[in-house]
GUPAMI-327435 format. One record per residue: residue number from 1; z, x, y of N, C-alpha, C in turn; residue in one letter. Coordinates in Angstrom, 3 decimals. Layout:
<mivexs>
num; nw; nu; nv; caw; cau; cav; cw; cu; cv; residuo
NUM; Z; X; Y; Z; X; Y; Z; X; Y; a
...
</mivexs>
This chain:
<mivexs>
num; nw; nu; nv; caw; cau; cav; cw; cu; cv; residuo
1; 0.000; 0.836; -1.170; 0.000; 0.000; 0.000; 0.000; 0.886; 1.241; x
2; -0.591; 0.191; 2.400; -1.618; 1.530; 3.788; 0.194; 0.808; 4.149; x
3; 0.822; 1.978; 5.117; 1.720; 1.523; 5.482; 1.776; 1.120; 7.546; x
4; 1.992; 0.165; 7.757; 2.009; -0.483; 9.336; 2.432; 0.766; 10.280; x
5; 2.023; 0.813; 11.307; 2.196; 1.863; 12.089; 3.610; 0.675; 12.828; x
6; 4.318; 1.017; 13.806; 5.621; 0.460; 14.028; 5.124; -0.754; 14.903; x
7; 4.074; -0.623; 15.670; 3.936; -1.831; 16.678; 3.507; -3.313; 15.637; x
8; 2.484; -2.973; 14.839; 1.772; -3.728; 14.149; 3.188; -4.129; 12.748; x
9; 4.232; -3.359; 12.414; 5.064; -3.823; 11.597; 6.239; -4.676; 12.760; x
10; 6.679; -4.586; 13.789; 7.337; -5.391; 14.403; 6.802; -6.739; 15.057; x
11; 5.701; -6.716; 15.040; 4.788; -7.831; 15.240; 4.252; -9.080; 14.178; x
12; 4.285; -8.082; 13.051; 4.183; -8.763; 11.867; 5.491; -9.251; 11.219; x
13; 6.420; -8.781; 11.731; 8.342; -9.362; 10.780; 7.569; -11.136; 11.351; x
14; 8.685; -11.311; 10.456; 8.870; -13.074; 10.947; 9.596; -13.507; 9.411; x
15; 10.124; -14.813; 10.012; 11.201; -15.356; 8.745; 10.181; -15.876; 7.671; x
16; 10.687; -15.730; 6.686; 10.169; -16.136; 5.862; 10.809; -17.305; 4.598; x
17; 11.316; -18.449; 4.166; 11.993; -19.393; 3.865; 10.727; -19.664; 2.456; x
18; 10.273; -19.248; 2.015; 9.093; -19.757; 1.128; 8.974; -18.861; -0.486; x
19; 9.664; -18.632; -1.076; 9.444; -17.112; -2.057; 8.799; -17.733; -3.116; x
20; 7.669; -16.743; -4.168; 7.214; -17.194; -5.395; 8.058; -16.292; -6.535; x
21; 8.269; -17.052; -7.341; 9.035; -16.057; -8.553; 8.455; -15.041; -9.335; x
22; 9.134; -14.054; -8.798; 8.813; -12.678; -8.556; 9.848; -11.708; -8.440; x
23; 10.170; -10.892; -9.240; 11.021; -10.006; -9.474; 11.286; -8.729; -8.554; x
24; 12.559; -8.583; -7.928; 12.388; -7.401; -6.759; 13.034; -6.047; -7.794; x
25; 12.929; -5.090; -7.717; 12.973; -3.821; -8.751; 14.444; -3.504; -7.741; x
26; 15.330; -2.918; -9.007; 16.609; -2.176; -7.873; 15.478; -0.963; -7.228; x
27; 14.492; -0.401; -7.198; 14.270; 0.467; -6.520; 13.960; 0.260; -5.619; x
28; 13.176; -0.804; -5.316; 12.847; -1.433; -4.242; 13.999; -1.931; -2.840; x
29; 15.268; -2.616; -3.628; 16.310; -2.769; -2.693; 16.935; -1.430; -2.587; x
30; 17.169; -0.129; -3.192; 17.374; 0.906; -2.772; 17.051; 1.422; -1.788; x
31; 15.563; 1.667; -2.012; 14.796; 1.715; -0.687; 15.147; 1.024; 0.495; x
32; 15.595; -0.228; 0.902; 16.052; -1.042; 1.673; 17.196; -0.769; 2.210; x
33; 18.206; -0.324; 1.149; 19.502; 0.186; 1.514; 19.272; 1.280; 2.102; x
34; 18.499; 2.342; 2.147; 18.288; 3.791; 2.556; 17.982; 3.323; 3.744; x
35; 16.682; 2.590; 4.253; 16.589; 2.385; 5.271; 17.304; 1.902; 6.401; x
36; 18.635; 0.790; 5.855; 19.692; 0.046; 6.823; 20.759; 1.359; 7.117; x
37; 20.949; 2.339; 6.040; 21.987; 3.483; 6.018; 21.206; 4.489; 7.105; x
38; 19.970; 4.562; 8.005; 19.742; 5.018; 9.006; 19.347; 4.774; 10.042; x
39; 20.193; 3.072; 10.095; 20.086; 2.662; 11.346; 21.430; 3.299; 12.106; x
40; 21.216; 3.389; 13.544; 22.548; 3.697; 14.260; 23.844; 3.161; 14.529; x
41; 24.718; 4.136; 14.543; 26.199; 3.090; 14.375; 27.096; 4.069; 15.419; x
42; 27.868; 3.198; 16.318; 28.616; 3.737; 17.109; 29.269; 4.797; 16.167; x
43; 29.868; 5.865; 17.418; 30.985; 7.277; 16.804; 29.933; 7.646; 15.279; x
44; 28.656; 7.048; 14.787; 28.598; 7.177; 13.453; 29.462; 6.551; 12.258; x
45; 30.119; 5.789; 12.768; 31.445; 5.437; 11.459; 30.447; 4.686; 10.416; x
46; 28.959; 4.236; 10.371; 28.564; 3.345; 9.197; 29.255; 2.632; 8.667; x
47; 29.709; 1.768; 9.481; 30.152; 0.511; 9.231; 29.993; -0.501; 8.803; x
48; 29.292; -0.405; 7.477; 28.644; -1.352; 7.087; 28.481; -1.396; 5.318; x
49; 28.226; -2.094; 4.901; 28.227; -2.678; 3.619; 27.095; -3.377; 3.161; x
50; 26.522; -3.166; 2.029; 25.663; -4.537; 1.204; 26.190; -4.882; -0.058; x
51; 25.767; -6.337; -0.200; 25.817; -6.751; -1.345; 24.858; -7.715; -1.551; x
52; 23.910; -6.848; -3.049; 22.986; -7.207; -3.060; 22.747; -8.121; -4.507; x
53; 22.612; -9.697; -4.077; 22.672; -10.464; -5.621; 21.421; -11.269; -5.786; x
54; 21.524; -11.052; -6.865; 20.269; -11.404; -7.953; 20.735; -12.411; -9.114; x
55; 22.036; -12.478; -9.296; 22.856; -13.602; -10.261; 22.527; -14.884; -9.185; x
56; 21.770; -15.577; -10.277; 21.262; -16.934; -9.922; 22.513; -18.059; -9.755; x
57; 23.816; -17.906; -10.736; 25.261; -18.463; -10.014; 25.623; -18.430; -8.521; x
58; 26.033; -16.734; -8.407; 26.649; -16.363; -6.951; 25.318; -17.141; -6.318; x
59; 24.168; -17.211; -6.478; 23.001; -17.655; -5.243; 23.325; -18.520; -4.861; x
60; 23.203; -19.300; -6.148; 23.174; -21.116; -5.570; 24.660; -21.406; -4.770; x
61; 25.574; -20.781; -4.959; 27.366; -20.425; -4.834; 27.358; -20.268; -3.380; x
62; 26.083; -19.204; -2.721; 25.707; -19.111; -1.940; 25.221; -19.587; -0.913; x
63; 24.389; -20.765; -1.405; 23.517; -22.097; -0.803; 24.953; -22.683; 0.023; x
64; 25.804; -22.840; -1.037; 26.665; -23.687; -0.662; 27.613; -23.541; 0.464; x
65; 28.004; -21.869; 0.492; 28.766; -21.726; 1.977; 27.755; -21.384; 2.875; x
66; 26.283; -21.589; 2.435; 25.507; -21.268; 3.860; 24.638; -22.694; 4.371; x
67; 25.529; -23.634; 4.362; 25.456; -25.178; 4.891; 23.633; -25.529; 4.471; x
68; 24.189; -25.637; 2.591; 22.926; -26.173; 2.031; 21.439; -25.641; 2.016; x
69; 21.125; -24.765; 2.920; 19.958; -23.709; 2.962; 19.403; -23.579; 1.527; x
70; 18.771; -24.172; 0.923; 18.469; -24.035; -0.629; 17.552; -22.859; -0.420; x
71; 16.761; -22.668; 0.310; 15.490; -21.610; 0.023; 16.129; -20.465; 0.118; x
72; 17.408; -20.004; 0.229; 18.116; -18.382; -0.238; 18.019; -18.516; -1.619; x
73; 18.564; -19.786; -2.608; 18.565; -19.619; -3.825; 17.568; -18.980; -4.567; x
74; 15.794; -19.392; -3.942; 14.838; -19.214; -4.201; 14.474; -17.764; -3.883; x
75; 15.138; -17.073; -3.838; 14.868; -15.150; -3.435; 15.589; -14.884; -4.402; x
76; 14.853; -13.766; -5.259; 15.004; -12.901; -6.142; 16.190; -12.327; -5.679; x
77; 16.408; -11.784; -4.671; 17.822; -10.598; -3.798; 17.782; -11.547; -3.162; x
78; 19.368; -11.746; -2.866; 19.732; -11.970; -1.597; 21.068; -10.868; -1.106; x
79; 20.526; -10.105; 0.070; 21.331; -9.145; 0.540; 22.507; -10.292; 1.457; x
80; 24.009; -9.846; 1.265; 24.799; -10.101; 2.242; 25.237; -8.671; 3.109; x
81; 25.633; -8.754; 4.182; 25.554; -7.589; 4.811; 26.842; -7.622; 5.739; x
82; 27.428; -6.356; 5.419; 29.478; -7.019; 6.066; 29.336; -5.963; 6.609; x
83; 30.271; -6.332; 7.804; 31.227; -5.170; 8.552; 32.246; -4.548; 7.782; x
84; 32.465; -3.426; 7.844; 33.693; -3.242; 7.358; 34.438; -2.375; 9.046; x
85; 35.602; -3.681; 8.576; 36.417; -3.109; 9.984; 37.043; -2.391; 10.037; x
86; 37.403; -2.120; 8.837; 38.985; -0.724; 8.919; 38.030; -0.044; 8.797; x
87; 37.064; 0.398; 8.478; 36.069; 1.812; 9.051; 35.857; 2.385; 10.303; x
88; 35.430; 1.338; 11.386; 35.293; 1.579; 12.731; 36.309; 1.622; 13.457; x
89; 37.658; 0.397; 12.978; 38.877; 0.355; 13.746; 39.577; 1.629; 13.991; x
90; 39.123; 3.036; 12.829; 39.854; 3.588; 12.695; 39.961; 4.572; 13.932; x
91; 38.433; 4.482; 14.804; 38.512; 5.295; 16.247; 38.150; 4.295; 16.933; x
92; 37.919; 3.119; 16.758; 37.853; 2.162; 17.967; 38.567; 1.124; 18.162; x
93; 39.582; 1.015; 17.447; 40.070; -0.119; 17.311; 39.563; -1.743; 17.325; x
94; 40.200; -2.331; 18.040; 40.006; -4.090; 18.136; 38.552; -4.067; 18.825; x
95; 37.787; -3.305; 19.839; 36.642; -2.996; 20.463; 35.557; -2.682; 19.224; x
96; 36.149; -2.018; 18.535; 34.956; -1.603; 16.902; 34.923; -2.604; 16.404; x
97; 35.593; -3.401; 15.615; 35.626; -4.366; 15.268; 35.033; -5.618; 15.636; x
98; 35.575; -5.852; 17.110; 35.095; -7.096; 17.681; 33.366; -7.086; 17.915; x
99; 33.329; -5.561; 18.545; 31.861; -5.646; 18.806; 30.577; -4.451; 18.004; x
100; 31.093; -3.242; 18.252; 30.619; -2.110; 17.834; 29.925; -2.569; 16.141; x
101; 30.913; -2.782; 15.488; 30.520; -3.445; 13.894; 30.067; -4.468; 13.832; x
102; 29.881; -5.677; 14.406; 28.826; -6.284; 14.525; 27.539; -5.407; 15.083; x
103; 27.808; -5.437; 16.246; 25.924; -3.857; 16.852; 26.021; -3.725; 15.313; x
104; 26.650; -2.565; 15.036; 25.643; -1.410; 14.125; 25.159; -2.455; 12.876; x
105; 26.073; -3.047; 12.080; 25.287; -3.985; 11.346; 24.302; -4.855; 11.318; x
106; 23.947; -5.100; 12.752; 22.496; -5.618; 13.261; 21.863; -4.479; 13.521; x
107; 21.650; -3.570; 14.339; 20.748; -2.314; 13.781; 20.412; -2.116; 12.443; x
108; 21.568; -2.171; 11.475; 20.720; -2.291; 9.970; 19.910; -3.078; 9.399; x
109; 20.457; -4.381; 9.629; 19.404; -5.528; 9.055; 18.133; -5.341; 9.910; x
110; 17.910; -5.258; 11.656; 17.079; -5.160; 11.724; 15.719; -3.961; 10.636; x
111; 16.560; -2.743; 10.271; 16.037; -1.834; 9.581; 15.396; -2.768; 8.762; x
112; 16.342; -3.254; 7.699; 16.345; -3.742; 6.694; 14.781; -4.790; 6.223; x
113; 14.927; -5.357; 7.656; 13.972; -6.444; 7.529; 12.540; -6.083; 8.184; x
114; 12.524; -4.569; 8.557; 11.115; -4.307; 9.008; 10.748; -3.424; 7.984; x
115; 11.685; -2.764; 6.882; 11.655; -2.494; 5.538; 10.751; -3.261; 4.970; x
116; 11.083; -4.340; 4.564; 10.508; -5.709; 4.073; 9.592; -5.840; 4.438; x
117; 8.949; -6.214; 5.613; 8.113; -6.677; 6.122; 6.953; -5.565; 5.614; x
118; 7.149; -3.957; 5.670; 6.273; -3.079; 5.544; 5.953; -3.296; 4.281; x
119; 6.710; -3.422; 3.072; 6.492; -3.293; 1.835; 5.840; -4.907; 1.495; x
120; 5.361; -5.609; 2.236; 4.691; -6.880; 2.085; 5.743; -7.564; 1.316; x
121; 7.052; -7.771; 1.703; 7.979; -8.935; 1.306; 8.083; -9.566; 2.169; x
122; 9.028; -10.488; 1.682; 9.321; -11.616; 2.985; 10.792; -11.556; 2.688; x
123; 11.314; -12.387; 4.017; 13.159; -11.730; 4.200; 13.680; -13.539; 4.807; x
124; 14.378; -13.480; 5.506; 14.481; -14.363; 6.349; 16.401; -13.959; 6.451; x
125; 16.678; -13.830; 8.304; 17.713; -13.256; 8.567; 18.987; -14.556; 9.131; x
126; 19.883; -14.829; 8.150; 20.233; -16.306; 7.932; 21.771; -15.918; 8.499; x
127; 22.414; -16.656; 9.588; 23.624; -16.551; 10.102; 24.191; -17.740; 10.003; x
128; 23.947; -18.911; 9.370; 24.829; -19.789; 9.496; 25.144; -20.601; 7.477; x
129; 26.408; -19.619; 7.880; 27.184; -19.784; 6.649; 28.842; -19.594; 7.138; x
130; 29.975; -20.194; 6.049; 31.130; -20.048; 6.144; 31.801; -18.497; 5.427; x
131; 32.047; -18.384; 6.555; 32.550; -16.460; 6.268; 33.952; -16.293; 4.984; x
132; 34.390; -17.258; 4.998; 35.817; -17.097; 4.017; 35.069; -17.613; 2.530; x
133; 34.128; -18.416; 2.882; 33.726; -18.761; 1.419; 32.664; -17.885; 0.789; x
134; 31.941; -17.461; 1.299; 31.189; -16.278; 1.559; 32.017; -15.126; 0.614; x
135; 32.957; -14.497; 0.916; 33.862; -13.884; 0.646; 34.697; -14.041; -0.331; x
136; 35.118; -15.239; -0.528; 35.327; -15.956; -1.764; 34.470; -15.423; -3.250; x
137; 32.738; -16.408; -2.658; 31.913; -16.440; -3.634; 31.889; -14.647; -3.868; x
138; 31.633; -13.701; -3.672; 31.706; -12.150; -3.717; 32.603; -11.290; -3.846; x
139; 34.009; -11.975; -3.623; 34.783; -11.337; -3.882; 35.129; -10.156; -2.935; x
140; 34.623; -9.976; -2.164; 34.541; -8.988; -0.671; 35.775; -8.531; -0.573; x
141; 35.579; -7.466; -0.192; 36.617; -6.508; 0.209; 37.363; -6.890; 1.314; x
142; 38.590; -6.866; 1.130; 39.834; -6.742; 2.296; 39.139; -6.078; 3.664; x
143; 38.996; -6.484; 4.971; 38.695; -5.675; 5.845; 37.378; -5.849; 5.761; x
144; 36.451; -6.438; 4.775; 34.979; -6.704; 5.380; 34.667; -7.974; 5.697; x
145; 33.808; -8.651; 7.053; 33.032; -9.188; 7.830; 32.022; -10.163; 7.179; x
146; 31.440; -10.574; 6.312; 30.317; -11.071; 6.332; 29.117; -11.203; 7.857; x
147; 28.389; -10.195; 7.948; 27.625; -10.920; 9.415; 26.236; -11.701; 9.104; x
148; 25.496; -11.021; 8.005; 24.283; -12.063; 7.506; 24.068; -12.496; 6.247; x
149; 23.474; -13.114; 5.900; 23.106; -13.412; 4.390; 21.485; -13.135; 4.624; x
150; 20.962; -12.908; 3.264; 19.339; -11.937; 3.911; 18.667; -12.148; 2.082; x
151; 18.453; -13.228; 2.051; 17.372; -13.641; 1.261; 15.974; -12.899; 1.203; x
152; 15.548; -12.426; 0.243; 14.264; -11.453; 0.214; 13.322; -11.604; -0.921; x
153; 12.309; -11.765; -0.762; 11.328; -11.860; -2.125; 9.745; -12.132; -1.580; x
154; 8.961; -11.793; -2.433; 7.489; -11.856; -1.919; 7.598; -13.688; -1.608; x
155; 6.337; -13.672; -1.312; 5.894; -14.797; -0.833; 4.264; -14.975; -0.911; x
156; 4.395; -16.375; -1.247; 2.696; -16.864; -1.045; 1.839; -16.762; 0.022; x
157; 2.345; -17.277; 0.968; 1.569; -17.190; 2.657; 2.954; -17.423; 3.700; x
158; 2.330; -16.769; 4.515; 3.207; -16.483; 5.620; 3.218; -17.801; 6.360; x
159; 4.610; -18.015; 7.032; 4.478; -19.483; 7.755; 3.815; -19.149; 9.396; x
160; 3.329; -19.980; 9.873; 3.389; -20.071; 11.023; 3.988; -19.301; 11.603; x
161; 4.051; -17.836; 12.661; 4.972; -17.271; 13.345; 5.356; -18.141; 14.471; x
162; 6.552; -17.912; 15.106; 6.519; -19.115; 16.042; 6.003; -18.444; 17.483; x
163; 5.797; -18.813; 18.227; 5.247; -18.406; 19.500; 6.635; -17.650; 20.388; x
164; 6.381; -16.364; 20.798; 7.382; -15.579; 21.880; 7.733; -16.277; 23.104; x
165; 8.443; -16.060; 23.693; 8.374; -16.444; 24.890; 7.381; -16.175; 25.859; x
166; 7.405; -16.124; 26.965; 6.346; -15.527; 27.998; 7.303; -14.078; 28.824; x
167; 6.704; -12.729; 28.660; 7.353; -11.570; 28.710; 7.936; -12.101; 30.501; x
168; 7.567; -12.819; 31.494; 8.336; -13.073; 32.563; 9.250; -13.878; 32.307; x
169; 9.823; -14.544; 31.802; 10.663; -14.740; 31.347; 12.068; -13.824; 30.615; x
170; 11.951; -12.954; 30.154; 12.659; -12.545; 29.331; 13.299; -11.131; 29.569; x
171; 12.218; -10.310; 30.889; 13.319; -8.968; 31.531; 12.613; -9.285; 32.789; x
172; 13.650; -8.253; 33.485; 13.501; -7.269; 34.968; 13.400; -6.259; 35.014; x
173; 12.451; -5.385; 35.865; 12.630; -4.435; 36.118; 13.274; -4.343; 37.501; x
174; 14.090; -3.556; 37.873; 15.366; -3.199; 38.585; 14.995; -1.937; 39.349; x
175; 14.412; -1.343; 40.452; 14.020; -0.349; 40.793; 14.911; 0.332; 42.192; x
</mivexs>
């Protein structure tokens, strides 16, 4: 596979809610993990965590604290992706935590999901789920976050991207 030069792979991400059954290789989510492990993280602390499931139980287990969303079930992987706070707290305290570990764990997924996108998968970056049940269903570590749930698997056709805003809209330049 020709691989996207960066403009043409950030242009091309978009959610994807649609998967055909299709098997993702642990090498493949390795690869994925390598890539989120060099996104940037305040002080460096890598603050961050995956857990990556493929047990068709925890999925559907899954559906359920992420307010019915059935099409995660339908991904081969579904990555969850945690803060871990006693990592960052440990030089930033309540500031690492509150904010810093959220940042860097979105720097990863973003990785994560332009990963995807290059290797012709589809992802879709899902925030609305219950964090204690979440945690529950996984069993999560003391001190970790849940921040996304990240459903991944090829796909048939791409949906509709939705339309950007209009770039006046959306910055200033400040001179």
């Amino acid at each position: 596979m020709e691989c996207m030069n960066f403009f043409e792979l950030a242009k091309n991400r978009q959610s994807i809610r649609k998967f055909i059954d299709k098997d993702i290789s642990d090498d493949i989510i390795e690869q994925l993990i390598a890539l989120a492990q060099e996104a940037p993280s305040g002080g460096n602390k890598q603050d961050w965590f995956f857990y990556a499931v493929k047990n068709q139980d925890l999925k559907n287990r899954i559906v359920e604290e992420s307010r019915g969303q059935s099409f995660i079930a339908t991904a081969p992987v579904v990555f969850v992706v945690c803060a871990d706070h006693p990592r960052t707290m440990e030089k930033y305290a309540e500031r690492g935590r509150d904010l810093y570990s959220v940042q860097d764990t979105a720097a990863a997924i973003q990785n994560i999901l332009l990963g995807v996108t290059n290797l012709g998968l589809g992802a879709c970056w899902c925030g609305a789920f219950d964090e204690d049940g979440i945690k529950e269903v996984l069993n999560i570590k003391e001190g970790f976050r849940p921040i996304a749930v990240i459903p991944i698997g090829y796909y048939d056709s791409a949906t509709n991207k939705p339309k950007r805003r209009d770039m006046a809209e959306i910055f200033e330049i400040i001179e």
